[in-house]
N, C-alpha and C positions, 0 to 999 in steps of 0.2 A: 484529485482528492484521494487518499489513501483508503485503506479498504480496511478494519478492524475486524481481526480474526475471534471466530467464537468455536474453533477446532482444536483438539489437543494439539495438531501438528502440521507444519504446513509442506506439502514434498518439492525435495528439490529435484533437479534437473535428471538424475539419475533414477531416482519414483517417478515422475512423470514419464519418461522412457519406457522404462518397466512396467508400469500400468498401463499403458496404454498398448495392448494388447487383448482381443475379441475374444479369446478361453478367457484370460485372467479378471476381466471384467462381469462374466459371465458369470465366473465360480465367486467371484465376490458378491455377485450379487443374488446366490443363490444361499453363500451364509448370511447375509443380511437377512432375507426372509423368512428362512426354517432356521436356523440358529446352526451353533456347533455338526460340524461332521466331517466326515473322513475323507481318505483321496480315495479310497474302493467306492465306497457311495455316491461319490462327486461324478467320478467316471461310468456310473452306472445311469444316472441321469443326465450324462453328456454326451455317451456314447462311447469318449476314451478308452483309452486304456491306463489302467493305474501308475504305472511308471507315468505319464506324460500329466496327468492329476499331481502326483506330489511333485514332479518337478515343479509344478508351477506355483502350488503351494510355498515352497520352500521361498521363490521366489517373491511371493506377496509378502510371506514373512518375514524375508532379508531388507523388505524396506517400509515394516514396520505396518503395511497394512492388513495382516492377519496376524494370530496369535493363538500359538499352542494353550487348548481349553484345559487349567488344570485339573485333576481329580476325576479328568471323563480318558473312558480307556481303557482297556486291558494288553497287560505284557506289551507288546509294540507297537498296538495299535493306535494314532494320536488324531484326536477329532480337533480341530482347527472352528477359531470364532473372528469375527470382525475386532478389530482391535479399539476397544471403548472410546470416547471422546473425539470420533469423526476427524477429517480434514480437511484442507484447504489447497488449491491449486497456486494461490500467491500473485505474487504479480508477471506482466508479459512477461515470455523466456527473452532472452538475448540470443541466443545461438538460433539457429536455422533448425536444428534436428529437433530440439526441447522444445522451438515454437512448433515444431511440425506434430510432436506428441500431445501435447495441449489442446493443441485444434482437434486431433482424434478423440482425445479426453470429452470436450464439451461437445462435440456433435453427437458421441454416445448418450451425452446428459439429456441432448433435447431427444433424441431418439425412444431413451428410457422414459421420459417424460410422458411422451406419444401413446408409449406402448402399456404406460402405467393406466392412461386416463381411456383408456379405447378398453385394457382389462375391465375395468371399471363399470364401464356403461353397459359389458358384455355380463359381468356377474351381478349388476346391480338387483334386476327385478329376482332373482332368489336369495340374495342376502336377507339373514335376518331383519327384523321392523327395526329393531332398536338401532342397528347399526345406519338403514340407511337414513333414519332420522337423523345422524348427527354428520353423516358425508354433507360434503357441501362444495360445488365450483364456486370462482371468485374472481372479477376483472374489476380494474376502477381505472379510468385514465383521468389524470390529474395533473394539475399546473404548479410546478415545484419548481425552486432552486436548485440548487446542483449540492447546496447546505441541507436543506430541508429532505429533499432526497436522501442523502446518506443518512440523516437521522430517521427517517421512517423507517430503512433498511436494517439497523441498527437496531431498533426497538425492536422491530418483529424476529431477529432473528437470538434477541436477550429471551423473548418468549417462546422460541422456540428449543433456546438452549435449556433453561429451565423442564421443558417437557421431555428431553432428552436425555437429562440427568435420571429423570425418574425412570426413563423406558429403561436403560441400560440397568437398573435393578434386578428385572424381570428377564433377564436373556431366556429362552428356551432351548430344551435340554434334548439330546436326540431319542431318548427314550421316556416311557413313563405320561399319568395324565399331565395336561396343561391345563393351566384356569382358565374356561370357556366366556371368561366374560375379558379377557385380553385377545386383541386382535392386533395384525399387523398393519397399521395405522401410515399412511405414505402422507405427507405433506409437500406439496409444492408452492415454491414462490420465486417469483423475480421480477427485479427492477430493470426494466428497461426505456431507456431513453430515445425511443424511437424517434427519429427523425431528426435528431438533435445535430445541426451546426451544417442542416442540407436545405440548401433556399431558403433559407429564413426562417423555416416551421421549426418549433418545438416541439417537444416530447409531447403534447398531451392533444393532436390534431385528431385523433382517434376517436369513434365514440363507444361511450360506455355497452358493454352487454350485462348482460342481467345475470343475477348472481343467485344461491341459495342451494337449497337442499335438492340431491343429485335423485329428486323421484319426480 
């Protein structure tokens, strides 16, 4: 079953190479969370040094996964953003080296995944009241198709695109106040078929855990 993209763009074999590098991952994901900023900044909170910062900027840039922030700046200095409308890994590589970047690619995803939800439980009891009212963990194991499946997939990720259109309004700026009632909001989700086409068991042998708000 084909996978329908809800990303501006999906990387080919030459982006997945190139991303799948431990700095460049890093500095990606550190404009994801503070917004716009620089290679001197970046290397300050990485430890680098600045030549080795914008190289690798340059590089995220060359394949479309950053983008120079316009209007932020002075004289030569360029603060670098996520480049809007997300991506897509696509479908298996075919070569040995792009399958080999791939697999680095999605072990970093469950890694970050890990690391997102472990922050979480670690900042949760001083987080504001409002915020952790609306956190919330989520498991369901269910007896699906392999049709019905992708359409759940599908749906939730139509509403997730919709919430992303809107967050991308909102980028944050590296200087100046921020609206204290915008946070940086992480959503996880995946469909997995576990067990599926191993002795006989299907995807939904699992049982449910319990789900809600993360207090």
């Amino acid at each position: 079953m084909g996978s329908k993209s809800f990303s501006a763009r999906t990387l080919d074999a030459n982006a997945l190479k190139s991303f799948a590098h431990p700095l460049r991952l890093r500095m990606y994901e550190l404009l994801d969370e503070h917004g716009p900023s620089t290679a001197t900044r970046l290397a300050a909170l990485l430890g680098q040094n600045t030549g080795a910062t914008s190289y690798h900027l340059r590089e995220l840039a060359r394949h479309g996964m950053i983008e120079v922030a316009q209007g932020m700046g002075r004289g030569k200095e360029k603060y670098w953003r996520v480049t809007p409308g997300g991506y897509s890994y696509g479908d298996a590589a075919a070569d040995p080296e792009t399958a080999s970047a791939l697999e680095f690619l999605l072990d970093d995803l469950v890694r970050q995944r890990g690391a997102e939800l472990a922050r979480w439980r670690e900042e949760e009891p001083g987080a504001p009241e409002e915020w952790v009212r609306v956190s919330g963990y989520g498991r369901r194991s269910l007896r699906l198709t392999p049709e019905e499946t992708g359409a759940l997939r599908d749906e939730v990720f139509e509403v997730l695109q919709r919430y992303r259109s809107l967050s991308e309004g909102r980028e944050p700026g590296p200087a100046g106040p921020r609206d204290p009632s915008i946070g940086h909001v992480v959503v996880h989700f995946d469909v997995l078929p576990l067990g599926a086409g191993r002795d006989g068991r299907d995807a939904s042998d699992a049982p449910d855990e319990p789900d809600g708000p993360a207090s």
